[in-house]
N, C-alpha and C positions, 0 to 999 in steps of 0.2 A: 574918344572912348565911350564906352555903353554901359550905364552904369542903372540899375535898377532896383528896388527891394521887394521883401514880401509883401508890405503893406501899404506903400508909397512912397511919397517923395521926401522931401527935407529933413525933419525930426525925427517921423520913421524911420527914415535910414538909417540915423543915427544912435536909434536902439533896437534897431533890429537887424541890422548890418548890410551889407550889397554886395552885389555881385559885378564886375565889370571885363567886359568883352573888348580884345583889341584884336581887330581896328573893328571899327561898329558893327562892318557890313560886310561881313566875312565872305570868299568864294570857297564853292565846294570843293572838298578836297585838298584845300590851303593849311597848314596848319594854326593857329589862331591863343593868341595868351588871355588866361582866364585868372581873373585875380579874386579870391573870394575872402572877406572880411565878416565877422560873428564877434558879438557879445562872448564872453565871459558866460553866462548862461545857459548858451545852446552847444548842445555836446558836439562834440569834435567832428567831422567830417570826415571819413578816410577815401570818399570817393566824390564825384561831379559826375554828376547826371545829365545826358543832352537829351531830351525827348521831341521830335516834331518828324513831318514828312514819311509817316508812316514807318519812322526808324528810332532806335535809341541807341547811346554810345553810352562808356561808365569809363573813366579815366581816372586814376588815383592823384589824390592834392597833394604836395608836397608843401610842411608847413613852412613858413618865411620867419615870422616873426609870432609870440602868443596873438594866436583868434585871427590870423591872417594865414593863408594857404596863394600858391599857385597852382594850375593847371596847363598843361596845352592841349588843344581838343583840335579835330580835325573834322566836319562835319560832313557827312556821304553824301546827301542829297540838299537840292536848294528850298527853300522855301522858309514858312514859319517856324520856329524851333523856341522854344523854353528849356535855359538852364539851370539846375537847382542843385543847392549844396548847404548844410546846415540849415536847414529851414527859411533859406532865402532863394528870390527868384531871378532871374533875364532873360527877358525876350529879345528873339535873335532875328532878325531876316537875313536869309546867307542866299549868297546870289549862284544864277548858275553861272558855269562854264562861260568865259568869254568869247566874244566872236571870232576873235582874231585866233582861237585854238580849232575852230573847223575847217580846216584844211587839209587836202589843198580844194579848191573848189570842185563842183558837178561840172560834167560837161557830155555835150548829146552823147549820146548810147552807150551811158555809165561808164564813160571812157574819164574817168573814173566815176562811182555814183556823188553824189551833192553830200559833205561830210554830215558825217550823224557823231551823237554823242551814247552808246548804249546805257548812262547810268540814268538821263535825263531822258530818252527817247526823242530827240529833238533831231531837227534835221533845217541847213541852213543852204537855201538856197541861192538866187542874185538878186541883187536890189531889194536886198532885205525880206526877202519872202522867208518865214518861220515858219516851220511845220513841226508839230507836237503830234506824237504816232500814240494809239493806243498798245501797239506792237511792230517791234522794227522786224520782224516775223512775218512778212506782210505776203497772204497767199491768194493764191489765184481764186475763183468763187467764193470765199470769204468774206462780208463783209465788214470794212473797214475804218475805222474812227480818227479821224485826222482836224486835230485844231489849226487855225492858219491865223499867222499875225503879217499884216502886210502897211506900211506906212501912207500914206496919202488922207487924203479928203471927199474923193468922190466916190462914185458905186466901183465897187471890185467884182469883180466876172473871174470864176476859176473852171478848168477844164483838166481832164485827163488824155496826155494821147498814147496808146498802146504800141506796141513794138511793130505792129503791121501800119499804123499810122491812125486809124480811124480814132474819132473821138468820143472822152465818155464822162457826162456828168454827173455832180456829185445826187445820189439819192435826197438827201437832206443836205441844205447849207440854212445856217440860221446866227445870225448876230449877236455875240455874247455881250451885255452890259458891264459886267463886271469880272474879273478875273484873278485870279492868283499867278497866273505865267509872268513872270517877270521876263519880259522881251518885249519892243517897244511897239506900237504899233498897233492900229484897229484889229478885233478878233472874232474869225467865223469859225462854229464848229461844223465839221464835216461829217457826211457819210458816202462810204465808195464799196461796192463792188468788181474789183479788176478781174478783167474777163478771161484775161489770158498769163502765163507767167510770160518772162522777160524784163527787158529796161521799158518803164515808164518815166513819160514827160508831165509835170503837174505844171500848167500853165496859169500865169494868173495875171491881169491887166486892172490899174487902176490911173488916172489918171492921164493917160500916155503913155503910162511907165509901162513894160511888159519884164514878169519877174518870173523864174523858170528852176525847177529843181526835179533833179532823175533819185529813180529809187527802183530797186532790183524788187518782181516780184515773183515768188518760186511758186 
């Protein structure tokens, strides 16, 4: 359980009340039980506020016991989130979509394309190749923003190959330090111009490994 307060830890809590999230580490889209606890003091609560990932949710408490409420909250997108109720607070990291729900897999000439998720814009190739789209909208002369998470240790090499075969590299590739994607794996951000629509091949080699994900461009 996740248990947090306004003010801090120990004592705090205990006069200032908490809030606690089950199970810690919520997936989006999962429903999730929210148990909030208040002094005598701090007026009543009729709603639970979820704020983070550029989204907010308001779900009504239902009380249990005096100065004790439940909630169930259901969170739309992954990432950091803050929940608040009676003047208390918890931080939330809610995870994305799991691996095992991008199916069924990409295969040459988007027979089917490589499974995307539209609410996270993500796209999961083989051998762990992760692509994060700025738009699963992905048009011809446009140019494109594609973050890539790919597992290994040594230098990674990525390529585009276009529906008539020829090859096209990324405008910008550049190495991010730090990141909020939760998905595992070293992370380059990209930029692409596709030249043409149809099914593209995004190729990408790291170690020996060679990892491969199609994506329809209109």
């Amino acid at each position: 359980m996740l248990a947090l307060g306004a003010l801090g830890v120990g004592s705090a809590l205990a006069a200032r009340g908490l809030i606690v999230v089950t199970p810690t580490s919520p997936v989006m889209g999962t429903p999730v039980k929210v148990r909030v606890q208040a002094p005598g003091k701090l007026r009543q609560p009729a709603y639970l506020v979820a704020r983070g990932a550029g989204a907010s949710v308001r779900v009504p408490l239902r009380p249990v016991v005096p100065h004790r409420w439940r909630a169930t909250l259901t969170f739309p997108k992954p990432g950091a989130w803050t929940v608040t109720a009676a003047g208390v607070w918890a931080g939330v990291t809610v995870q994305p979509p799991p691996a095992s729900t991008f199916a069924p897999p990409g295969a040459p000439g988007c027979s089917p394309p490589s499974p995307a998720n539209d609410v996270t814009r993500e796209v999961l190739g083989t051998n762990g190749l992760w692509a994060l789209f700025g738009s699963l909208d992905v048009r011809a002369g446009v140019q494109t923003k594609i973050v890539l998470r790919l597992g290994g240790t040594s230098d990674a090499s990525f390529v585009a190959l276009a529906p008539d075969g020829t090859q096209l590299a990324p405008s910008a590739l550049a190495v991010h330090a730090a990141s909020t994607w939760l998905r595992p794996g070293d992370e380059w951000g990209s930029t692409w111009t596709f030249t043409q629509p149809g099914c593209w091949q995004l190729h990408a080699e790291r170690g020996g490994v060679a990892s491969d994900l199609w994506f329809v461009v209109r």
